[in-house]
N, C-alpha and C positions, 0 to 999 in steps of 0.2 A: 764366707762372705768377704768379697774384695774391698780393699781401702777404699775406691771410688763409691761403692755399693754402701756404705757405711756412713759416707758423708752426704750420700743424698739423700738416705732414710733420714737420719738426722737434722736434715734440714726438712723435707718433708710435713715429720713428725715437728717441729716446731710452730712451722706454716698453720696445723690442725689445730696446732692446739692455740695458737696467741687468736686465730680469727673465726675458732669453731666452727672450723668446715663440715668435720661430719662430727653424726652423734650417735651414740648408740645404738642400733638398731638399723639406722637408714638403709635407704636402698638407693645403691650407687650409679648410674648410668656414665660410663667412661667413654669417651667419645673416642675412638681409635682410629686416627688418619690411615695411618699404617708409614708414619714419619717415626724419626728418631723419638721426640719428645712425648708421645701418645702413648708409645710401645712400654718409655721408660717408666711413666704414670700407672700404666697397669700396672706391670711387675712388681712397681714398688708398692703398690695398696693392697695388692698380694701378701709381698712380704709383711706387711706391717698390720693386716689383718690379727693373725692369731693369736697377740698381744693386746690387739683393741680391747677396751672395756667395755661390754656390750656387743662386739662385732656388729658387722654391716655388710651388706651382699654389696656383689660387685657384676655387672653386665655390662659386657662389652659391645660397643655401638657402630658398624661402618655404615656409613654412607656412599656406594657407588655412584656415582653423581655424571657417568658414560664417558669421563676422559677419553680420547684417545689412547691406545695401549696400557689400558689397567688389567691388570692381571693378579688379582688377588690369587693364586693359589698357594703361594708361602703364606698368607695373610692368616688364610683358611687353616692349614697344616698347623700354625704354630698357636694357634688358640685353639685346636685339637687338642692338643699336647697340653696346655696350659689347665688346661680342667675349670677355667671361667664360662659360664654360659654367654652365647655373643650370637647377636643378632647384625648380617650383612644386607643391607634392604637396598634395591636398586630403582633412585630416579635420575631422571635425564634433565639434570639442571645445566647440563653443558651447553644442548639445545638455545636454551633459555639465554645462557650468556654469551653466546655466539649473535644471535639475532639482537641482542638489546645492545649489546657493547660496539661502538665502531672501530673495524679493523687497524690495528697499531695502537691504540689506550689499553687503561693495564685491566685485566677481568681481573682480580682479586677480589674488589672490596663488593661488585654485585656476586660474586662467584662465594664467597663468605656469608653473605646475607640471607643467600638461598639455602646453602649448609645450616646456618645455624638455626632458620627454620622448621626445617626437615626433624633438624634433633631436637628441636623444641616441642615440636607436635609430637613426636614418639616417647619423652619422657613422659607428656599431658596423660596420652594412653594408653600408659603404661603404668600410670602411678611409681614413680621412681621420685623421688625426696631432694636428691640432688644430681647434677649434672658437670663430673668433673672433667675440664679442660687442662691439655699438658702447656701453657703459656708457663715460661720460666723468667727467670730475673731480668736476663739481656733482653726479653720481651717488651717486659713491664718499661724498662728503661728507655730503648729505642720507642714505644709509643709515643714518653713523656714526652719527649726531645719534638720528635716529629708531629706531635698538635701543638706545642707553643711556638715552633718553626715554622711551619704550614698553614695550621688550622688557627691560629691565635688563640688559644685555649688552653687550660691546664687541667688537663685528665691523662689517665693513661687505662691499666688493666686492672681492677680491685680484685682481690683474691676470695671476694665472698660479693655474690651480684643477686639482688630479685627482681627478674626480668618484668618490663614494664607492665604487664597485666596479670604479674602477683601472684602468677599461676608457676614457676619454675624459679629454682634454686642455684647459679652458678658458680661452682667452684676451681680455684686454681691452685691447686696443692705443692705445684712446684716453683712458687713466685721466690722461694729463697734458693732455690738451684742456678747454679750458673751451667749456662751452653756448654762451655767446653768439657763440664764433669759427663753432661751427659752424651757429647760426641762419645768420649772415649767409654761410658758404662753401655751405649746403642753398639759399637767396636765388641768389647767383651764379651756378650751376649748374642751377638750374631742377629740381631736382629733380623727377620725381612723386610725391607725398609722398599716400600711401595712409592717411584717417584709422583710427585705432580708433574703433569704433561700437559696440563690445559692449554696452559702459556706457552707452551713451546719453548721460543727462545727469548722468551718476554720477561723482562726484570724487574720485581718492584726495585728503580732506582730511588724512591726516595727514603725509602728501611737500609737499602745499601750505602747510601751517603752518610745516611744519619751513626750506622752500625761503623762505619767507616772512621766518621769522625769522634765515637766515643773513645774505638781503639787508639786516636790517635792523641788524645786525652790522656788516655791509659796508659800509653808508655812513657809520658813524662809523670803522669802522679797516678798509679795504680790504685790509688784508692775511688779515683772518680767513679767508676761503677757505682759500687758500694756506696759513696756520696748520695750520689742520684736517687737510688732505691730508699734510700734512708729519709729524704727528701719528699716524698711521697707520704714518709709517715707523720711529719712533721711539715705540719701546713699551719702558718703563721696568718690567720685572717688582716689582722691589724695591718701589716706590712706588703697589704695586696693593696688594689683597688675595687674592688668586686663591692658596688654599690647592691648587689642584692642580696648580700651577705653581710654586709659592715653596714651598720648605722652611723654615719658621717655626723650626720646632723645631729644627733644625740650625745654627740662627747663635748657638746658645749657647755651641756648642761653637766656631765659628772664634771667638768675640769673644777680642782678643788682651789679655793684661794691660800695666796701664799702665805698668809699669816697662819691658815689652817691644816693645810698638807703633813705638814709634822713628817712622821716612818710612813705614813703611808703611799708618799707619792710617786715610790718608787714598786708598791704591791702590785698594780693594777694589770692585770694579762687579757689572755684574750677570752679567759673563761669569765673575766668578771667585767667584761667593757660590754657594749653594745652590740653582738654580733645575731645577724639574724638566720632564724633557719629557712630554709627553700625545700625540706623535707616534702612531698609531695603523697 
């Protein structure tokens, strides 16, 4: 087992365990682009299977979706080899995002929409428990940046998701892995690494800017990655504004008087003030 290979199981394996991705038993559905980070996610739920408590199957999932020049036959070959069972199912959502997208805007986010459809109907009928996705840390991060830059909003990727109609489970096991460990573990391994061609020569510019300016971040305080990511996990309601989560109008009533406050009026957080749920 290579150094690289050891520090992404390790983080992996923490991923499982802090947000209980899988459990015992489950039955896996790995969604396999046939990119660097999809290929790494197999391998490593492989690796890390025959230690699991309880084990968990694993099924590997393509989606041929009619790019121009896809050629899965390395795809094919090396999940031969791999001894995973994997299902390659071919729709033409290319079709789809040709016709609806106007020439020069970027197909990703209809071209994703349709993907993740596909794999959402094949988990339903298939009874498969959860549905892991390879989205890594630089992921998580570049989203955050680019919905409060863009979108005005603060979300990104959660590492544990129940798709809106309750019916599918989505997981992302490698939110503690950084990009760069797994260029070089997709290098060492030799991946078959299936490009995207939809696009052409088309770029999502605003992942690049955004990616762009984290790294330019990074090399004057190398910890802002890690900042950012850490950031996500620690969400301070009070020190928002999000009227549909904070009870405004309600902290009139705890504010305590000063003759009364005594040790306590420096206790008061966000578990114990006014905040409301929008749990759905």
């Amino acid at each position: 087992m290579s150094k690289v290979e050891k520090k992404l199981l390790h983080y992996l394996s923490k991923a499982i365990a802090d947000f209980d991705l899988i459990r015992g038993g489950d039955r896996v559905l790995v969604c396999l682009s046939g990119g660097k980070d999809s290929y790494t996610l197999l391998r490593l739920l492989q690796k890390l299977r025959p230690r699991f408590k309880g084990g968990y199957e694993l099924h590997a999932y393509t989606l041929d979706q009619s790019q121009p020049g896809w050629n899965d036959s390395g795809l094919r070959g090396w999940l031969e080899e791999s001894g995973v069972p994997w299902t390659i199912e071919r729709r033409d959502t290319y079709s789809v995002v040709l016709d609806k997208i106007p020439e020069g805007k970027t197909y990703c986010s209809l071209c994703s929409r349709l993907r993740r459809g596909n794999i959402y109907r094949y988990a339903r009928d298939n009874g498969f428990d959860k549905i892991a996705l390879g989205h890594h840390r630089d992921d998580l991060i570049e989203s955050l940046l680019m919905s409060v830059l863009y979108s005005g909003a603060i979300r990104s990727m959660p590492p544990k998701l129940l798709t809106d109609d309750r019916t599918n489970i989505v997981i992302r096991p490698l939110v503690y892995c950084q990009e760069r460990d797994i260029i070089e573990y997709a290098a060492e391994q030799g991946f078959p690494i299936i490009p995207c061609n939809l696009c052409g020569s088309q770029e999502n510019m605003t992942r690049r800017r955004v990616k762009q300016l984290i790294a330019t971040l990074a090399a004057e305080n190398p910890k802002v990655p890690s900042n950012l990511l850490s950031a996500l996990g620690k969400v301070q309601l009070s020190q928002l504004m999000d009227r549909d989560r904070w009870d405004f109008e309600g902290l009139d009533e705890l504010r305590l008087r000063p003759d009364a406050a005594g040790d306590d009026a420096d206790a008061a957080t966000d578990d114990t003030l006014p905040w409301r749920s929008t749990a759905s």
